[in-house]
C-alpha positions as CSV (number, residue, x, y, z in Angstrom):
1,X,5.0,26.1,-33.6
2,X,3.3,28.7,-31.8
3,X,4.6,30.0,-28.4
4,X,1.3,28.9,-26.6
5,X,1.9,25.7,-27.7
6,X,5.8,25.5,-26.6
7,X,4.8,26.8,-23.4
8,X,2.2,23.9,-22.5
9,X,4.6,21.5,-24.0
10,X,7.7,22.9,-21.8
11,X,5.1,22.2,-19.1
12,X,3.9,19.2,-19.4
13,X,8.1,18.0,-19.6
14,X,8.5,19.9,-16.4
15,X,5.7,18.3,-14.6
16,X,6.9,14.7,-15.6
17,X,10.3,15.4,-14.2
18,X,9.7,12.7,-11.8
19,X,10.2,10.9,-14.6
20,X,13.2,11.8,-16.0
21,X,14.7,11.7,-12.4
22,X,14.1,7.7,-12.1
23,X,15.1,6.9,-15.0
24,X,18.4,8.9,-14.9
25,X,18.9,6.7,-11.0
26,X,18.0,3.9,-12.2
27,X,21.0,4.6,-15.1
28,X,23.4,5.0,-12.3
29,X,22.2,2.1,-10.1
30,X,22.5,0.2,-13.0
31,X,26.0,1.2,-14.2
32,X,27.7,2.4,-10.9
33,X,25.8,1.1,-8.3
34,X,27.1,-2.0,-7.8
35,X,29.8,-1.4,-4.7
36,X,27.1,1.1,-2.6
37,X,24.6,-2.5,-3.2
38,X,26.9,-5.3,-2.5
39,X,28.5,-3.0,0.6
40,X,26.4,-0.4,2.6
41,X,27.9,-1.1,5.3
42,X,31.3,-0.4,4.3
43,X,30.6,3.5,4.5
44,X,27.9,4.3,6.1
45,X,27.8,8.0,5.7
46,X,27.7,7.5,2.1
47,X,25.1,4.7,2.5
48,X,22.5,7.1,4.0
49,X,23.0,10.0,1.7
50,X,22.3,7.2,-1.3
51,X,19.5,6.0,0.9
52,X,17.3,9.5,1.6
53,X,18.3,10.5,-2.2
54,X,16.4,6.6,-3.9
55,X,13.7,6.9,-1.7
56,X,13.2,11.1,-2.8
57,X,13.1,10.1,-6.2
58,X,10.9,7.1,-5.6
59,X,9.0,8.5,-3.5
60,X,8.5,11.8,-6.2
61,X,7.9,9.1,-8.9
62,X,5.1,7.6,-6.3
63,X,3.0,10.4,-5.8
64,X,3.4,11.2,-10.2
65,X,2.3,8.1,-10.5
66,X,-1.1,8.8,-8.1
67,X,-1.9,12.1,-10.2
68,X,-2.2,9.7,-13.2
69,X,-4.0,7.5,-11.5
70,X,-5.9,10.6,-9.9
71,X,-6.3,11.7,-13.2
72,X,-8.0,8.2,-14.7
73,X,-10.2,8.1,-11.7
74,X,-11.5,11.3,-12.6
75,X,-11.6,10.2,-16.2
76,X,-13.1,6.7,-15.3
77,X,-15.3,7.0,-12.2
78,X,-15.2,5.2,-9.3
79,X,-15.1,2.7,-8.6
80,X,-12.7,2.1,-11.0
81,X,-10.0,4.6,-9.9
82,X,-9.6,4.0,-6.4
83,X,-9.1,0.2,-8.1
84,X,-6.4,1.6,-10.4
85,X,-4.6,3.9,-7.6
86,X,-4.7,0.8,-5.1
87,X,-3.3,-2.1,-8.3
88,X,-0.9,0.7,-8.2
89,X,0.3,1.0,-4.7
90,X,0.2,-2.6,-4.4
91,X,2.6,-3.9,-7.4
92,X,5.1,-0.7,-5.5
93,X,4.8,-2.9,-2.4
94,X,5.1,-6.4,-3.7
95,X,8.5,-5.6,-6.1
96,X,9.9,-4.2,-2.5
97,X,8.7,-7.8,-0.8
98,X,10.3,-10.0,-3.4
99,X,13.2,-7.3,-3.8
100,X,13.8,-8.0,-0.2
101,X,13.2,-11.8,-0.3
102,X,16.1,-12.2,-3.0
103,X,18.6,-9.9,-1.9
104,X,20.4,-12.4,0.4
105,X,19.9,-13.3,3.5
106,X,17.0,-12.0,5.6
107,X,14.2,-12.0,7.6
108,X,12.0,-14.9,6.6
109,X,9.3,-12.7,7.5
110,X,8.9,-10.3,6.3
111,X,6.3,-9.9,3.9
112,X,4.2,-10.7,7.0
113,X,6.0,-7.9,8.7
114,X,5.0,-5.4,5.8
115,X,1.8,-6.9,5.2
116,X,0.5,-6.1,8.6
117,X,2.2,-2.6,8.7
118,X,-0.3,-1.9,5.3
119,X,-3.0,-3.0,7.5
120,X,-2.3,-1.2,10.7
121,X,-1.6,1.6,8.9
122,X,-4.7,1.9,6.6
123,X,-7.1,0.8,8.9
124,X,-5.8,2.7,12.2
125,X,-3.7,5.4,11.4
126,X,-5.4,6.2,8.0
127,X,-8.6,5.5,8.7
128,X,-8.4,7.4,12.1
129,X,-6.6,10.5,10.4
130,X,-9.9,10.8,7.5
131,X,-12.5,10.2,10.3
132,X,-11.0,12.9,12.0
133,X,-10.1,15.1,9.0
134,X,-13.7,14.8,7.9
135,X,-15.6,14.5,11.2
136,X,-14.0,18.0,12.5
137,X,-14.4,20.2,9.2
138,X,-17.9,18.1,8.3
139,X,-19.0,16.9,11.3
140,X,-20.9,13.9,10.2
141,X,-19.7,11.8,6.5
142,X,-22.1,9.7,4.9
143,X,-20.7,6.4,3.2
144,X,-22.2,3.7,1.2
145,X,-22.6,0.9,3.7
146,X,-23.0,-2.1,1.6
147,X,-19.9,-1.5,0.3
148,X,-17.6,-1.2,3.3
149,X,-19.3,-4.2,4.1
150,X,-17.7,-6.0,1.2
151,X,-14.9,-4.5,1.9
152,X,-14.5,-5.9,5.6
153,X,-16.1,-9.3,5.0
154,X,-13.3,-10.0,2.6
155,X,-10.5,-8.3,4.3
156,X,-11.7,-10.2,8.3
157,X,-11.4,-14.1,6.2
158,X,-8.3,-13.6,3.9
159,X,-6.3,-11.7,6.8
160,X,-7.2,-14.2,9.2
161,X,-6.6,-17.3,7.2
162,X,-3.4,-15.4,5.5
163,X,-1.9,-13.9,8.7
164,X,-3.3,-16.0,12.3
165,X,-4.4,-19.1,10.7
166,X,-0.5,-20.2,10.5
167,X,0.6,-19.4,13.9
168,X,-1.9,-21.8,15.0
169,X,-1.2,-25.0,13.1
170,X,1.8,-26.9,13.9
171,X,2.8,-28.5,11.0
172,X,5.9,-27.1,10.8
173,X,7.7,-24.1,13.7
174,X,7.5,-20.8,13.6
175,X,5.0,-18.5,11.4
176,X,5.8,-20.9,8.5
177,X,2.6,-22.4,6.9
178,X,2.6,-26.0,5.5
179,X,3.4,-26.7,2.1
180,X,-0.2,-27.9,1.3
181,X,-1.5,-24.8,3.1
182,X,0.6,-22.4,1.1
183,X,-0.8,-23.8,-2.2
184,X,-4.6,-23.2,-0.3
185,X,-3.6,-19.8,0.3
186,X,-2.8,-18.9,-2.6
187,X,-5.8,-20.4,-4.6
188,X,-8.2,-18.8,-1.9
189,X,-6.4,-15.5,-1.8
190,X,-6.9,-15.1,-5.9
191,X,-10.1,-16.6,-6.2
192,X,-11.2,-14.7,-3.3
193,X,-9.9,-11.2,-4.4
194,X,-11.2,-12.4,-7.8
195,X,-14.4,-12.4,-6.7
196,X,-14.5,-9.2,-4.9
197,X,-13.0,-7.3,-7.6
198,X,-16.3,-8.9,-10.2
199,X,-18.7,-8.1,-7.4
200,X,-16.6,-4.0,-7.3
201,X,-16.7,-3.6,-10.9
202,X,-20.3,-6.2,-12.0
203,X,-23.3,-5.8,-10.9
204,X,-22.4,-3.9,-7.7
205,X,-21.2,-1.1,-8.6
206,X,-23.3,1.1,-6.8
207,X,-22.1,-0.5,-3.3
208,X,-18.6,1.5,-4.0
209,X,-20.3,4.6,-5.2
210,X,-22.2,7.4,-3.1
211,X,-24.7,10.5,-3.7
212,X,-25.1,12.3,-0.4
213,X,-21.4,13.7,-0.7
214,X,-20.7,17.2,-1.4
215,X,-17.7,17.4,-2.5
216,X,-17.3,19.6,-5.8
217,X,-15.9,16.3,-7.8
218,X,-13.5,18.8,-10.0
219,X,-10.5,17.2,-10.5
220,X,-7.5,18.3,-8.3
221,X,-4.9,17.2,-11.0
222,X,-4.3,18.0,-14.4
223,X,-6.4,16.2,-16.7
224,X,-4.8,14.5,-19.9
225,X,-6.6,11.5,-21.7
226,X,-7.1,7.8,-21.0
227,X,-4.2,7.3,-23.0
228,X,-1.7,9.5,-21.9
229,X,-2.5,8.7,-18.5
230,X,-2.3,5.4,-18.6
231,X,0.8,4.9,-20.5
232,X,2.7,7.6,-17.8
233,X,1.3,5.9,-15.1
234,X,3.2,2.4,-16.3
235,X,6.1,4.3,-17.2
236,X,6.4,6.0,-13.5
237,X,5.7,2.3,-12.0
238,X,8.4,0.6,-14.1
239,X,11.6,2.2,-13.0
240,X,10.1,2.2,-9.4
241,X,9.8,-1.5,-9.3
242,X,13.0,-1.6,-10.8
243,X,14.5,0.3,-8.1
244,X,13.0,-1.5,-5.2
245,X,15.6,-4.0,-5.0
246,X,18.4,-1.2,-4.2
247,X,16.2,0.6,-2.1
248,X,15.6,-3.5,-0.1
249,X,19.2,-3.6,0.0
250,X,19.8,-0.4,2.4
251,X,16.7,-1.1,3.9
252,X,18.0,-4.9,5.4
253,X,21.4,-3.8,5.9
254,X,20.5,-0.2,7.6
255,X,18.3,-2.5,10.5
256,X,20.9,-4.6,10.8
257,X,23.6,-1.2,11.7
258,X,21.2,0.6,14.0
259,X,20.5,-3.2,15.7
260,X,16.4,-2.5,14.5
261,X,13.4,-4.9,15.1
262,X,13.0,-6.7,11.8
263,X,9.4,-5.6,12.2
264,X,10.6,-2.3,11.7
265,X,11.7,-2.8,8.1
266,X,8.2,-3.5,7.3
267,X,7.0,-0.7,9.1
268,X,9.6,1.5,7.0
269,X,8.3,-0.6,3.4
270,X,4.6,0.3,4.1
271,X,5.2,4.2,5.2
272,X,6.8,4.6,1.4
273,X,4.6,2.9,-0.8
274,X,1.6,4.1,1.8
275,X,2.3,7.8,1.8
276,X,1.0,8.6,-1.8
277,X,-2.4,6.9,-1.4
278,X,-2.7,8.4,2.4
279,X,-2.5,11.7,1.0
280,X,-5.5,11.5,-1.2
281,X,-7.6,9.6,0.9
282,X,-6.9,12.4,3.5
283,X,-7.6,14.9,1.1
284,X,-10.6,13.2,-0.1
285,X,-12.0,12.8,3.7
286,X,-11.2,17.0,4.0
287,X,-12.9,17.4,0.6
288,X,-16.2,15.4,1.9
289,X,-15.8,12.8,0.0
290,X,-15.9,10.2,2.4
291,X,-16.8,7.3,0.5
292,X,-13.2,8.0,-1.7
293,X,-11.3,7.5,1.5
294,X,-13.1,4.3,2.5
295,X,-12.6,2.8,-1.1
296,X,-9.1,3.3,-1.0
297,X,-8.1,2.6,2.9
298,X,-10.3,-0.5,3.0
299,X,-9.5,-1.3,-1.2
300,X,-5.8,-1.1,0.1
301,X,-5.4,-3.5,2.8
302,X,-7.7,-6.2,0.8
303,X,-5.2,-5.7,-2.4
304,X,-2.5,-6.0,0.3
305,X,-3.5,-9.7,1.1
306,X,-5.2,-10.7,-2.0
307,X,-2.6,-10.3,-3.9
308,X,0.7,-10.1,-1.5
309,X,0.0,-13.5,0.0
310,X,0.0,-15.5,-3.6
311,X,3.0,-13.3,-4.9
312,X,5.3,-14.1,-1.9
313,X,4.4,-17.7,-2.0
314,X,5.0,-18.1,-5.1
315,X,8.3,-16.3,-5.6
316,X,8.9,-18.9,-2.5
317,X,8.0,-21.9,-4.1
318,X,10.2,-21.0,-7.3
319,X,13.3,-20.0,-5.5
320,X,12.9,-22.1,-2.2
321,X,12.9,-19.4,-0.3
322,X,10.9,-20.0,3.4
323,X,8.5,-17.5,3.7
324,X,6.6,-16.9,7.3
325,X,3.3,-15.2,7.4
326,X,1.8,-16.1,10.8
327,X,1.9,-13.5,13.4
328,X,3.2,-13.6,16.7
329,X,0.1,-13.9,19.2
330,X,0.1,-10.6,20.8
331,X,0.6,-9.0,16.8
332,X,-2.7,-11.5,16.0
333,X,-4.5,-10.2,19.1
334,X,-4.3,-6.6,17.5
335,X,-5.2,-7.8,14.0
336,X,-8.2,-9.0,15.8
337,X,-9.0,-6.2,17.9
338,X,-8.8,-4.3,14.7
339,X,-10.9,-6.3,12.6
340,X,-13.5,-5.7,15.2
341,X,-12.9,-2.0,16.0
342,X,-13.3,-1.4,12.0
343,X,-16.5,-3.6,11.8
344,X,-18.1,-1.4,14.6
345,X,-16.9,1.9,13.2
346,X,-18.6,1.0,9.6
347,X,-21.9,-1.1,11.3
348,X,-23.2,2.8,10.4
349,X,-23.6,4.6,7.1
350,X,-22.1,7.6,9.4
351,X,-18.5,8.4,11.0
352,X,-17.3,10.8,13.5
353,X,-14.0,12.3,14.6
354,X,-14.6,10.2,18.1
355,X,-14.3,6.8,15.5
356,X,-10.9,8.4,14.4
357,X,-9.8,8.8,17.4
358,X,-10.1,5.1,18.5
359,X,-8.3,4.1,15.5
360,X,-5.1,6.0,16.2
361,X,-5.4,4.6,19.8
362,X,-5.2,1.3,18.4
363,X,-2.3,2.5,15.5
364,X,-0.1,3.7,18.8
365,X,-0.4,0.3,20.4
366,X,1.0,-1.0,17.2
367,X,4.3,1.4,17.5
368,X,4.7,0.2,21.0
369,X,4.7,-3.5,19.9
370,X,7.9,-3.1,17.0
371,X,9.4,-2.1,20.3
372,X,8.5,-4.3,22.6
């Protein structure tokens, strides 16, 4: 075996330590974890020290598990990587939902509470952070219209029917949808997404796609093969889903201690399974590669409800668990507001730092509200 060759292998080990990391924590979950999940708040010191250490390692397996899906994009074109990377994210964020819904006792709502963090956070906070990444070093970013289009028409129906829809009727109190509604959501949320992921991948293609960028499209991760990327990319995501119940457990019984909004554990759910995917949409906006950023903010909040919304139900139906998705009015009144904001920003195959800006305005009226 030739020393070049050593090297590149003792490299290639090194750069997957992520992986060796969760499997070696889920090992001691597994084995010795058992009194730090049935009791966090016996000691809390220790409690917090386990808590910042899962969600480093998670969090390190998150973003490994982006550079393979970086490095199938790349491999695969677009759209089909920003599909990958967002699949991704998403089955993160659900394992966390249900990890949360079985744990105990908890908030009834709060897949509603994380699924509207996702949102508020990719299309405010995100969103506003790329147009304004890309509008200051670029000026102007051109994106494919038709596609954000898609993107938006989807996203406005299934988040309103998912998420405001509930609130209103009054079959039974609270956010709680009807039993006969559930099973509507659910059909409409996978035929819906269904559709949208044919008309991404079919004959439309080319809405999700654009030729006036200038980025240098070089990779910006090590490039294996199909293959190899693939099968790291599952192995990453396995022990991270696998972890997600511990992590749910400090997570409840932390906002419970520090006497939290139970909004907040939501907020806390998004920021971790978000922060991989906000980095390379932010890197893609600085890159001038617009239409990347749009593809995975907007590609992120549709997964979020497409496939969220049936998961959660269903995991309700079999374990008869109640599960609450409508928002409270003045949390609907900023989905709305938002809805509209994002419609106006992408009525134009253009954006500018000034959209950006707007956006955040609306993501710090969000903060306020967990508050409030």
């Amino acid at each position: 075996m030739s020393n070049s060759f050593k090297g590149t292998l003792f490299s290639r080990v090194l750069r997957e330590g992520s992986l060796f990391a969760l499997f070696a924590a889920l090992g001691v979950f597994t084995f010795f974890g058992g009194e730090w999940s049935q009791q966090p708040a016996d000691s809390p010191m220790l409690s917090v020290i386990v808590f910042v250490l899962l969600i480093g390692v998670m969090l390190w397996g998150a973003f490994s598990a982006v550079r393979h899906a970086e490095g199938l994009a790349h491999l695969l074109g677009e759209p089909y990587g920003t599909l990958i990377l967002t699949l991704s994210v998403i089955v993160i964020e659900v394992a966390m939902i249900v990890a949360l819904l079985m744990g105990g006792p908890s908030d009834p709502g709060v897949a509603r509470d994380t699924m509207f963090s996702v949102l508020m956070i990719v299309l405010n906070g995100l969103v506003g952070l790329c147009l304004i990444v890309g509008g200051i070093r670029h000026s102007q970013q051109v994106f494919n219209l038709q596609g954000a289009n898609a993107f938006l028409a989807s996203l406005v129906v299934l988040g309103a029917v998912s998420l405001i829809l509930p609130t209103l009727t009054n079959s039974k109190p609270g956010g709680e949808a009807s039993t006969l509604m559930e099973v509507y959501l659910i059909i409409a949320s996978v035929l819906a997404y269904g559709a949208f992921l044919f008309v991404q991948t079919g004959r439309y293609r080319g809405w999700f796609t654009s030729t006036d960028e200038e980025g240098d499209g070089e990779p910006h991760v090590p490039i294996l093969n199909v293959k190899w990327h693939a099968i790291l990319l599952v192995l990453h995501l396995l022990p991270i889903v696998l972890l997600a119940k511990k992590l749910a457990v400090f997570v409840d019984a932390g906002i419970h201690i520090a006497g939290l909004p139970a909004a907040f554990g939501g907020m806390v759910i998004a920021v971790i399974v978000l922060a991989p995917e906000a980095m390379v949409a932010i890197a893609a906006a600085r890159h001038n590669r617009i239409q990347r950023s749009v593809n995975v903010c907007l590609g992120s909040g549709l997964a979020t409800i497409g496939l969220t919304v049936p998961a959660v139900l269903t995991v309700g139906f079999i374990t008869g668990i109640t599960v609450e998705l409508g928002l409270q009015p003045w949390n609907a009144l900023l989905l709305g507001i938002t809805f509209i904001c994002s419609m106006l920003t992408f009525m134009s195959s253009r954006t500018n730092y000034m959209q950006g800006i707007l956006h955040l305005v609306l993501f710090g009226a969000y903060l306020v509200l967990i508050f409030e």
